[in-house]
C-alpha positions in Angstrom: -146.8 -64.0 -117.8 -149.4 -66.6 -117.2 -149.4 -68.4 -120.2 -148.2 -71.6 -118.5 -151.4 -72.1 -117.5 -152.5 -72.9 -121.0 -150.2 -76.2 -120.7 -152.1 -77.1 -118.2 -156.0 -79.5 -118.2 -158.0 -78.5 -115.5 -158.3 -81.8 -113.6 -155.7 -83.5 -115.1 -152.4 -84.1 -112.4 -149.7 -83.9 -114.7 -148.6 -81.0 -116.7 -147.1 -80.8 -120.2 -144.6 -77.8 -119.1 -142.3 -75.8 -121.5 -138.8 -75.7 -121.5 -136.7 -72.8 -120.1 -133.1 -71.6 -120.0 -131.2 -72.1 -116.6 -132.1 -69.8 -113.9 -135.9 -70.1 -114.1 -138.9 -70.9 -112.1 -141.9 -72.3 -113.7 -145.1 -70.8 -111.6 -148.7 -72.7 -112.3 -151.7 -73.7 -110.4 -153.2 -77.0 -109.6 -156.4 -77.6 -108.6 -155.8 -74.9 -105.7 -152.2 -75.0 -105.3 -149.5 -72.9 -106.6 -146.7 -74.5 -107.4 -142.8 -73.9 -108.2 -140.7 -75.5 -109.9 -137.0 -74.7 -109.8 -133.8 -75.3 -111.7 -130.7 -76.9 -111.0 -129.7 -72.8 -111.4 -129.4 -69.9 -108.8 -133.1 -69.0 -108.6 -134.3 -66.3 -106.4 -137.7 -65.5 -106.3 -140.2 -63.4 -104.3 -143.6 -62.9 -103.5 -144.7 -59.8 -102.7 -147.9 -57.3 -103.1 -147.3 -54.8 -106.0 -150.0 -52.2 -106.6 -153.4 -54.1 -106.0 -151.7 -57.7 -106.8 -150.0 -60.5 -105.3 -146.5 -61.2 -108.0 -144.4 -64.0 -107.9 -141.2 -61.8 -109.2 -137.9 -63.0 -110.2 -135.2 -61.4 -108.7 -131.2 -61.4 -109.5 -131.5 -62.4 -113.3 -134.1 -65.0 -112.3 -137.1 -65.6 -114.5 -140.4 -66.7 -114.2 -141.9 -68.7 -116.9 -139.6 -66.9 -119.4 -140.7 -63.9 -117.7 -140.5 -61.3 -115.1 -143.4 -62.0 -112.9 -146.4 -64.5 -112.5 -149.6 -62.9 -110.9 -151.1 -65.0 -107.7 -153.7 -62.8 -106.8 -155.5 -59.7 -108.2 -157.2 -57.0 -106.4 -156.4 -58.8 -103.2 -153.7 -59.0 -100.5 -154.6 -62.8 -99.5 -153.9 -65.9 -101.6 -156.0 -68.1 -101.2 -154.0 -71.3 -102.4 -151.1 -73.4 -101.0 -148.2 -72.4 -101.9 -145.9 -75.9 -102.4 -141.9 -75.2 -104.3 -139.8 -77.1 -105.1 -136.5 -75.9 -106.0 -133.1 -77.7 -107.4 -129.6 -77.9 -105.9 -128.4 -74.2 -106.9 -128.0 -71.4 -104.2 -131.9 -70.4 -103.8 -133.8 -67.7 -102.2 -137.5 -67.6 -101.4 -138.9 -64.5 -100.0 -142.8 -63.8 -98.8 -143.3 -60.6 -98.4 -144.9 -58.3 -95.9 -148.2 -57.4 -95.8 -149.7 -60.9 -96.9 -152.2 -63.3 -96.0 -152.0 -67.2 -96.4 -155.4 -69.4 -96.4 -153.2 -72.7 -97.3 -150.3 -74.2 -96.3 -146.6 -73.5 -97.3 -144.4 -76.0 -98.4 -141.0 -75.3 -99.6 -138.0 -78.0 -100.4 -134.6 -77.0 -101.1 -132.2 -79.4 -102.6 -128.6 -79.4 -101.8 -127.1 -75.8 -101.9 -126.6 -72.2 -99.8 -130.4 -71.5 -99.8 -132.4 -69.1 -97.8 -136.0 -68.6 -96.8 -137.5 -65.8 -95.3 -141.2 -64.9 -94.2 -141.4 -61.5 -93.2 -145.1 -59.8 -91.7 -147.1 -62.6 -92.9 -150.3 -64.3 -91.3 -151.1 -68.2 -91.9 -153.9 -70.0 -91.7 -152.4 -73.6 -91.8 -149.4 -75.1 -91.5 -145.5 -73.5 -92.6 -142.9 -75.8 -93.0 -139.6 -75.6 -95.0 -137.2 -78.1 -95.9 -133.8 -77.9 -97.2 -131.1 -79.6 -97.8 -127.1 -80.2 -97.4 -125.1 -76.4 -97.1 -125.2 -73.3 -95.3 -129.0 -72.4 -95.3 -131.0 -69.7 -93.4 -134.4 -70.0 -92.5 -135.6 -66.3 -91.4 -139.1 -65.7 -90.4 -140.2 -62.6 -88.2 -142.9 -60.3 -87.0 -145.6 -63.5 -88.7 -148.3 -65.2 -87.0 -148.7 -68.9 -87.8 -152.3 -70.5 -87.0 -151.4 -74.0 -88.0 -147.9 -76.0 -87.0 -144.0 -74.8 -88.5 -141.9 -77.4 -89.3 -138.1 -76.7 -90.1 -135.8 -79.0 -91.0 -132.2 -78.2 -92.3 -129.7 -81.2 -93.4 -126.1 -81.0 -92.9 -124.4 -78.1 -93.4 -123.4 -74.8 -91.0 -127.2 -73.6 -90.8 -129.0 -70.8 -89.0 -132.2 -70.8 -88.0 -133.9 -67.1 -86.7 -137.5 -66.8 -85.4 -138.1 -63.1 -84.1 -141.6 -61.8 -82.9 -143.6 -65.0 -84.2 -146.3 -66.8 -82.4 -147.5 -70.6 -83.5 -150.7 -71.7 -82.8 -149.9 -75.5 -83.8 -146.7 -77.6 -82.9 -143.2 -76.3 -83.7 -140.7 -78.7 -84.9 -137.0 -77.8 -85.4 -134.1 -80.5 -86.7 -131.2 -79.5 -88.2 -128.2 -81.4 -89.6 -124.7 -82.2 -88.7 -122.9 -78.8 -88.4 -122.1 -75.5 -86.4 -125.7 -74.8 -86.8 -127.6 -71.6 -84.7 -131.1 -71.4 -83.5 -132.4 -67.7 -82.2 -136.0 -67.3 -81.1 -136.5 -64.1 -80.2 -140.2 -63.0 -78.5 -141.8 -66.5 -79.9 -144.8 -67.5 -78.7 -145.7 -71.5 -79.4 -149.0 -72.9 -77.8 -148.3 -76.4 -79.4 -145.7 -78.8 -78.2 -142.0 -77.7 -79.7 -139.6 -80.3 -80.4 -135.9 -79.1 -81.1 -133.0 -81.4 -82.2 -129.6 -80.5 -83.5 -126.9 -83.1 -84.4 -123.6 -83.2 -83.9 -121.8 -80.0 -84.5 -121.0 -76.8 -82.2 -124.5 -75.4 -82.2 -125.8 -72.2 -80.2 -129.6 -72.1 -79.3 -130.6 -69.0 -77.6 -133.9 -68.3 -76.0 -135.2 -64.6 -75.5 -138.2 -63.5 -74.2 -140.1 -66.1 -75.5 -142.9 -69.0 -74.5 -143.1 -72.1 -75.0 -146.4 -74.6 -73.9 -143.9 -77.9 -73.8 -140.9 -78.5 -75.6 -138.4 -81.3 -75.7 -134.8 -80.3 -76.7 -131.8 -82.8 -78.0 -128.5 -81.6 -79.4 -125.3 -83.9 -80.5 -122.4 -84.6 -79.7 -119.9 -81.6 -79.5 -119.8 -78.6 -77.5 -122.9 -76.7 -77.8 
């Protein structure tokens, strides 16, 4: 499952990678990243602890390197890399499981598509941020504490946006695209400065229980 790695010089940027049917990730490390690559395909992948390791699975007919799963981490419940995807303009989903530890940052880009992210019980020790682009996306992330800043940006498309029992040590910066987008930030604790934006669309931002240090809010033209 980890033979990709043997395509790979130690030191050297570029990687020569082999080729895959649709529907798969390709999982390696760099210098002390993990990254993903993903297809033009519906990929859904998830990383989650199983036994005493950390797996990269795929999930819904999804593969990883030709295979089923790509181990992160052994005899551990931490990874201690950054974690930076990149996945093509298929509908995509991302999941970090519960129970995790982070040491780097997270970096995900979604092309065009119906693509969810979720984070779920996790702790950070940088930065989260997660990028996607034109459709109906959902960015989920609950019950996670985030030492660095979380940056999510959605483009345009009818997205939504749900935050519940997260606190951010670092700035928070939401901006999503045109669209009936919805932001819910349930017992949310930011101690940076959060900066919100939504374009034009009829877009619902609801506040519960939550604090924020300073925050500047903007939404578009329609009725929000």
């Amino acid at each position: 499952e980890d033979g990709i790695r043997d395509h790979c010089v130690t030191g050297v940027q570029t990687c020569a990678l082999p080729i895959f049917l649709a529907g798969d990730v390709v999982a390696f490390f760099s210098g002390n990243d993990l990254r993903l690559v993903g297809d033009d395909a519906d990929n859904f992948v998830r990383i989650d602890l199983v036994g005493d390791n950390v797996l990269l699975r795929g999930e819904n007919g999804t593969t990883v390197n030709g295979g089923s799963s790509f181990t992160v981490a052994s005899n551990t419940t931490s990874v201690n890399r950054a974690v930076i995807g990149n996945f093509g303009a298929g509908n995509d989903r991302v999941a970090l499981g519960a129970g995790l530890s982070y040491s780097g940052t997270i970096h995900l880009t979604m092309e065009d598509g119906d693509d969810l992210i979720s984070l779920d019980n996790s702790e950070l020790s940088a930065d989260f941020a997660a990028i996607t682009g034109q459709g109906s996306d959902t960015i989920s992330i609950r019950e996670s504490g985030i030492n660095g800043k979380l940056i999510l940006n959605t483009d345009k498309g009818s997205d939504t946006i749900s935050l519940n029992t997260v606190s951010v040590d670092g700035d928070l910066s939401v901006n999503t695209g045109k669209g009936k987008d919805v932001l819910k930030m349930k017992t949310v604790i930011v101690g940076g400065f959060s900066n919100i934006l939504t374009a034009a669309g009829q877009d619902t931002v609801v506040f519960e229980d939550s604090t924020l240090e300073a925050m500047f809010m903007a939404t578009g033209r329609s009725d929000d």
